[in-house]
C-alpha positions as CSV (number, residue, x, y, z in Angstrom):
1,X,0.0,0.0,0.0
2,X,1.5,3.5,-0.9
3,X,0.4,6.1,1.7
4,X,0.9,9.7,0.8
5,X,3.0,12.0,3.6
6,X,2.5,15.9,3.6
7,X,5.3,17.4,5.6
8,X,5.9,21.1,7.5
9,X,8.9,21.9,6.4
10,X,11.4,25.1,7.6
11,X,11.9,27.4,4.7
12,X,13.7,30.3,6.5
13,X,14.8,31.3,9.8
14,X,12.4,33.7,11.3
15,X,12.7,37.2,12.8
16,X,10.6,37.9,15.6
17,X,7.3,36.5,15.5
18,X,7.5,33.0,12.7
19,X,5.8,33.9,9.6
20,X,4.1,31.6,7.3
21,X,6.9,32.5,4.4
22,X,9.4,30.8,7.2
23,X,7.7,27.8,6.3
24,X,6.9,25.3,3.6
25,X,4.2,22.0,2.8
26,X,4.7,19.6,0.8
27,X,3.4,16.0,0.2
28,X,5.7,13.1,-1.0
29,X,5.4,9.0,-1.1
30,X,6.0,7.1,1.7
31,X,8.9,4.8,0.2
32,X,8.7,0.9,0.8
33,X,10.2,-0.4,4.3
34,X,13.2,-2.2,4.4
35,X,14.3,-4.7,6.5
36,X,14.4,-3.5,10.1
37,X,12.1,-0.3,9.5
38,X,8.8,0.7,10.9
39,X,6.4,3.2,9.7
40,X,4.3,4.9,12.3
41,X,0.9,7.2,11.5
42,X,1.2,10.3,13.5
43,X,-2.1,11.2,15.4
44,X,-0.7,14.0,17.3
45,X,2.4,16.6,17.0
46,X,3.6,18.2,20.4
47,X,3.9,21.9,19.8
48,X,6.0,23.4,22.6
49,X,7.2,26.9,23.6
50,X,11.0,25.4,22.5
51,X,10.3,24.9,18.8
52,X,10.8,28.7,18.5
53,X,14.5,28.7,19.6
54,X,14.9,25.4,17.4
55,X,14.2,27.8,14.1
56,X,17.2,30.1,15.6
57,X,20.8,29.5,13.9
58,X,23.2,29.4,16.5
59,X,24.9,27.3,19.8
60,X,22.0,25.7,21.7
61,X,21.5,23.0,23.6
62,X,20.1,21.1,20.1
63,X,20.8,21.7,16.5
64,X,19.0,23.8,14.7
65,X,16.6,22.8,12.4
66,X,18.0,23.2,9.1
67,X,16.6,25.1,6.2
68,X,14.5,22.2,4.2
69,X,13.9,19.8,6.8
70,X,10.6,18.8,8.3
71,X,10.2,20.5,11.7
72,X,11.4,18.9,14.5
73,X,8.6,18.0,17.4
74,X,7.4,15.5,19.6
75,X,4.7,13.1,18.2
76,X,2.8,10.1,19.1
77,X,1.3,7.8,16.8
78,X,0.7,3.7,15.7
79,X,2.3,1.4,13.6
80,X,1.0,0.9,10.5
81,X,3.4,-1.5,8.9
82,X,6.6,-2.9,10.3
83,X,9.5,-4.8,9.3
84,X,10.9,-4.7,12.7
85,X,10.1,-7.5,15.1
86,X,10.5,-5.0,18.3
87,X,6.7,-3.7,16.6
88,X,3.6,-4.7,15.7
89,X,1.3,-3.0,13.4
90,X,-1.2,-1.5,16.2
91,X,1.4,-1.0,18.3
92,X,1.1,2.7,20.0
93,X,4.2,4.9,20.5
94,X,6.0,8.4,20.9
95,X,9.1,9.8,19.6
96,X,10.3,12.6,17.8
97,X,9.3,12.0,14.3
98,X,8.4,15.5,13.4
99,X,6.0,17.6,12.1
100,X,4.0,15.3,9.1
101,X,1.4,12.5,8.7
102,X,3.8,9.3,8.6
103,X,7.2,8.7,9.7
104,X,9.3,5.7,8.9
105,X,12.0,4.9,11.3
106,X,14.9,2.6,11.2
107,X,17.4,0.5,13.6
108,X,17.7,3.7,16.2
109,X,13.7,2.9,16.8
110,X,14.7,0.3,19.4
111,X,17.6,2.4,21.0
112,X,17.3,4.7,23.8
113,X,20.0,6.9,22.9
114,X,18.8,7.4,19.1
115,X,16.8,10.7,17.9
116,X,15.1,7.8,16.3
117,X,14.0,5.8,19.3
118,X,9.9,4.8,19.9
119,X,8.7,4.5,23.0
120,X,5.5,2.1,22.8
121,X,2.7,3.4,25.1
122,X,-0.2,1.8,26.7
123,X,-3.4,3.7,25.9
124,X,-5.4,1.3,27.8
125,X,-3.7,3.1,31.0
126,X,-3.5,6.4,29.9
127,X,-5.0,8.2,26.6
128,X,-2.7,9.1,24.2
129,X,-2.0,12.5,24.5
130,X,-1.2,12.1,28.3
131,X,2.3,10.6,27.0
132,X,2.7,14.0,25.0
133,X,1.7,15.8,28.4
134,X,2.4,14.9,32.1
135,X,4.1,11.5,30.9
136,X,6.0,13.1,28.2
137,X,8.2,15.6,27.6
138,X,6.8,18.3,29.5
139,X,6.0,16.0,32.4
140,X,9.4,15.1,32.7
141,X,10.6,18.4,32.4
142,X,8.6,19.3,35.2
143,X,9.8,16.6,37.3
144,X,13.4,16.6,36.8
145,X,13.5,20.8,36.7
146,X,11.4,21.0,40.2
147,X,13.0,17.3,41.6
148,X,16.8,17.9,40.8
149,X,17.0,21.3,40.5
150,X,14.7,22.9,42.5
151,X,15.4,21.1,45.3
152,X,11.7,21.7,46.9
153,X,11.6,21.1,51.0
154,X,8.4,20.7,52.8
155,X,6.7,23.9,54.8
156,X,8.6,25.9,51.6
157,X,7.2,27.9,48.9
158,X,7.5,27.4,45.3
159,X,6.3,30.1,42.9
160,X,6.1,28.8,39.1
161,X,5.1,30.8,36.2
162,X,3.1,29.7,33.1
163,X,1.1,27.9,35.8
164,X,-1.7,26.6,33.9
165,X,0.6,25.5,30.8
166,X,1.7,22.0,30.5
167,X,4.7,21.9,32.4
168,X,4.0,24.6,34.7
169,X,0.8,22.8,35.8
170,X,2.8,19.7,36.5
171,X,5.7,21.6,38.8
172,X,2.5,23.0,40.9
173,X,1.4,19.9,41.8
174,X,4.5,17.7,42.2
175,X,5.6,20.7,44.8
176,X,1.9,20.6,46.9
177,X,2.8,16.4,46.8
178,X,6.0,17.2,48.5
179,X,4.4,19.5,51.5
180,X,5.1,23.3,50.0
181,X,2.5,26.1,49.3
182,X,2.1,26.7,45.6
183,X,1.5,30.0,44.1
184,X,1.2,30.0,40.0
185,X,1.5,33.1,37.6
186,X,-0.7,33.3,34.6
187,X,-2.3,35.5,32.4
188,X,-6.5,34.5,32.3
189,X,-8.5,34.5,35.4
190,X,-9.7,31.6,34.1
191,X,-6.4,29.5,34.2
192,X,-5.6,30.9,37.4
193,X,-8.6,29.5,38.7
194,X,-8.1,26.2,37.2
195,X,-4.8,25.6,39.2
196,X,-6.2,26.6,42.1
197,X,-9.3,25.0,42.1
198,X,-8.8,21.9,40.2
199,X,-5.5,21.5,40.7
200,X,-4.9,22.8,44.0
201,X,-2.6,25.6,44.4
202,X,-2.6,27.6,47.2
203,X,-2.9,30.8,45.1
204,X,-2.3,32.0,41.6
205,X,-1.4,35.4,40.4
206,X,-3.4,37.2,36.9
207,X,-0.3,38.9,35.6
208,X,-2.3,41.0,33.1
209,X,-4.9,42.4,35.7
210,X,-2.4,42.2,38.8
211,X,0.7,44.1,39.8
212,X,2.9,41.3,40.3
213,X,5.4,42.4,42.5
214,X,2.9,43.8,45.3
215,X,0.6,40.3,44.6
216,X,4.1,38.6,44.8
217,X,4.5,40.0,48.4
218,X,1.3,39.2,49.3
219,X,1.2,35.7,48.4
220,X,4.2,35.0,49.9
221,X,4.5,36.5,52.9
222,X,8.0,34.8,54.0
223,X,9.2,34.8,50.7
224,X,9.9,32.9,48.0
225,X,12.0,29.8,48.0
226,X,12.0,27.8,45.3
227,X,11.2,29.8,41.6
228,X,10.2,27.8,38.3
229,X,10.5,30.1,35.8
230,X,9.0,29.2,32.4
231,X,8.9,32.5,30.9
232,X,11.7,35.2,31.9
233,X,11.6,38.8,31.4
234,X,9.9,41.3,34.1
235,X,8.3,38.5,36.1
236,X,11.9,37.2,36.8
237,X,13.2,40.2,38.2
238,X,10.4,40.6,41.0
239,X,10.6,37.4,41.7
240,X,14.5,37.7,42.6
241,X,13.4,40.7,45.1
242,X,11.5,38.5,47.0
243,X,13.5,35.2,47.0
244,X,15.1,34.2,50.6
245,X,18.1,32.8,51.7
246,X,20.0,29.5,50.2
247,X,16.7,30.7,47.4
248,X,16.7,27.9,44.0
249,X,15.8,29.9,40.8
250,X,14.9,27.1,38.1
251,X,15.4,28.3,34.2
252,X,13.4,26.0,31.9
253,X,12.2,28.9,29.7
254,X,11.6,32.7,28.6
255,X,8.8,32.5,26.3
256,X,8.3,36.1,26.7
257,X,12.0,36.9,25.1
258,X,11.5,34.3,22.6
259,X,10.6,36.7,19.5
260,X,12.4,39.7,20.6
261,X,13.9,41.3,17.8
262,X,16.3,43.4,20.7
263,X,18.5,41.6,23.1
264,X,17.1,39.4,25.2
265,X,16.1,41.4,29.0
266,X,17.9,39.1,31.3
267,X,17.4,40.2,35.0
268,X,18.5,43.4,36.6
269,X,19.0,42.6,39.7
270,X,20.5,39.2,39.8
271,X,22.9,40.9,42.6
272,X,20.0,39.4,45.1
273,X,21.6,36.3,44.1
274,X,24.5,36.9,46.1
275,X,22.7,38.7,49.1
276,X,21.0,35.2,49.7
277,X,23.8,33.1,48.6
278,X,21.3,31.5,46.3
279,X,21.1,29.2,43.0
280,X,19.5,29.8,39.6
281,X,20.3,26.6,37.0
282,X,19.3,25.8,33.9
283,X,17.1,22.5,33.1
284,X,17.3,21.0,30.1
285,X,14.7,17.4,30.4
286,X,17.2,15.6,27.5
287,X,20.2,16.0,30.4
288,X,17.8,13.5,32.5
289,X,17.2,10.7,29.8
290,X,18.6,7.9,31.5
291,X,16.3,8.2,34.1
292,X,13.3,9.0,32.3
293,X,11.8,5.3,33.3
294,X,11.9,5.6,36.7
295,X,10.2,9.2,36.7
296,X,7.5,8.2,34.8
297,X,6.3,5.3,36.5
298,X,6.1,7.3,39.5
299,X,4.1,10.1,38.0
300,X,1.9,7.2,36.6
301,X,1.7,6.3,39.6
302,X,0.6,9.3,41.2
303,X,-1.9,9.7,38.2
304,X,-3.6,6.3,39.6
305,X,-3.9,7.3,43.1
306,X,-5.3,10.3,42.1
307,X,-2.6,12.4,43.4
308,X,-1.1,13.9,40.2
309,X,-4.0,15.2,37.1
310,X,-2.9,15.4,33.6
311,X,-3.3,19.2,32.2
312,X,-6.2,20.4,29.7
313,X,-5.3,19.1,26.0
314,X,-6.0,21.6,23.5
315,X,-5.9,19.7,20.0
316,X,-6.0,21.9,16.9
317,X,-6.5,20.2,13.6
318,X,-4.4,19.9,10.2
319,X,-1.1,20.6,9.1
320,X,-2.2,23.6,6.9
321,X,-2.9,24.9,10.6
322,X,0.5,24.5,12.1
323,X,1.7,28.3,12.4
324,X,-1.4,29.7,13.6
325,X,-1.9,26.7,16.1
326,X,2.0,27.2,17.6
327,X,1.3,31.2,17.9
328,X,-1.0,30.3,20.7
329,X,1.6,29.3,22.8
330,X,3.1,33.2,22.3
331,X,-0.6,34.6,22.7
332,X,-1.6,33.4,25.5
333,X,-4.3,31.8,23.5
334,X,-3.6,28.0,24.5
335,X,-4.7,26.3,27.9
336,X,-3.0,23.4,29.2
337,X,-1.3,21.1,26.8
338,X,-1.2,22.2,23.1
339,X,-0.9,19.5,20.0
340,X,-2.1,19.3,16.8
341,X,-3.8,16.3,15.0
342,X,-2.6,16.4,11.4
């Protein structure tokens, strides 16, 4: 059976805000698997507040996407034909097969340290796009950022921004399982009332209604210990006035600096840093891979005790959509979990 792929491809590096002349469809035949090769149907694409700093040239923590190539994302999917005995068609699984309707994968499918590698997932425990969400990427990247880096201590508080997104929502809750008081930062009343009542944080900030630094002092009255910062800028800086001593300031992201066309704002008065002798570390979820395993059978587990809720999935449709889908994520127009189902 021939199947017919349609791709999104990077046709230029962007400036500023991605436009849809930075980017290209096109639709090719699927060729015939060899021996060894699998061919998954993507059902859903992970669009994440990174992709934009993949589009950059430069040093990074990845390689660029290169002009041409089908933009790299997360994915999950099911085998449709296989000439690997690792899979069966049916079989569900993730991996980062990119931005299109089919992928076909060779011998790196089966190895953990390949780009290439599929993780097969059991939807009869979870739905699919849980393993995109709290046991995927941005799950992990909660749990290793907060766990590892963030160092969280019972009776402490934890202050993480983009609190409703789908990492930030995650970091929330893994901190109230470990004894601290949670306040989030986001920019809808109705997302800060989500974490707080469905998900339980203690108290969430509206950035866009409230000033931050006097809500800030008001939510946390003894200060702030541990920070989760998903999105840099302004926020970052009154956060550092209020941080206390031995203080852990975790860096997963700056989505706000992220289409800056000026040099990025990094924080004015990071001085406070050495007033209270305290920490701010990047976390990067790919530095954790070997023990990616072991951290998501205990978030499953905390999923089946009822402990630990997956965030909202927000599933746009068709490839043709992809820009104005992964805009929301710089709008402030996505809640939860964003993917799209090509």
């Amino acid at each position: 059976m021939t199947f017919a792929n349609t791709r999104v491809k990077l046709a230029s590096r962007p400036v500023g805000l991605p436009q849809p002349a930075n980017f290209a469809l096109d639709t090719v035949d699927v060729p015939a698997l060899a021996d060894g090769q699998v061919l998954v149907k993507i059902g859903l694409i992970s669009l994440d507040p990174a992709m934009r700093g993949w589009m950059n040239e430069g040093r990074s923590y990845i390689k660029p996407i290169a002009i041409g190539d089908v933009f790299r994302a997360g994915t999950a999917g099911q085998v449709v034909e296989s000439q690997n005995p690792a899979f069966a068609v049916g079989d569900f699984v993730t991996g980062s097969l990119g931005a299109q309707q089919y992928a076909v994968v060779g011998a790196g499918a089966t190895d953990p340290a390949s780009p290439d590698y599929l993780a097969k997932v059991d939807t009869r425990l979870a739905p699919l796009e849980t393993y995109l969400a709290t046991l995927g990427m941005p799950g992990l990247t909660a749990y290793f950022g907060l766990l590892n880096t963030g160092q969280p201590q019972a009776g402490e508080t934890v202050v993480v921004s983009g609190a409703a997104g789908a990492v930030g929502s995650v970091v929330g809750q893994i901190a109230k399982l470990k004894g601290c008081r949670v306040v989030g930062l986001a920019g809808d009343q109705e997302k800060c009332d989500y974490v707080v009542n469905e998900l339980g944080f203690d108290a969430c900030i509206n950035y866009k209604t409230q000033p931050v630094r006097t809500a800030l002092r008001a939510a946390c009255p003894t200060g702030i210990d541990v920070y989760f910062d998903n999105v840099g800028g302004e926020i970052l800086d009154f956060v550092l006035e209020q941080i206390r001593f031995k203080a852990r300031i975790v860096i997963c992201g700056a989505i706000s600096q992220y289409n800056t066309t000026t040099a990025v704002r990094g924080p004015s008065n990071y001085l406070s840093l050495l007033v209270n002798r305290a920490r701010m570390e990047g976390i990067v979820v790919f530095d954790n891979a070997a023990h990616y395993g072991t951290a998501a059978r205990e978030m499953a587990g905390w999923i089946r005790e009822g402990k630990l809720h997956s965030p909202k999935v927000q599933v746009e449709h068709g490839l043709e959509n992809f820009l104005p889908a992964l805009l929301k994520l710089f709008s402030g127009e996505n809640f939860g979990k964003l993917v799209l189902a090509p």
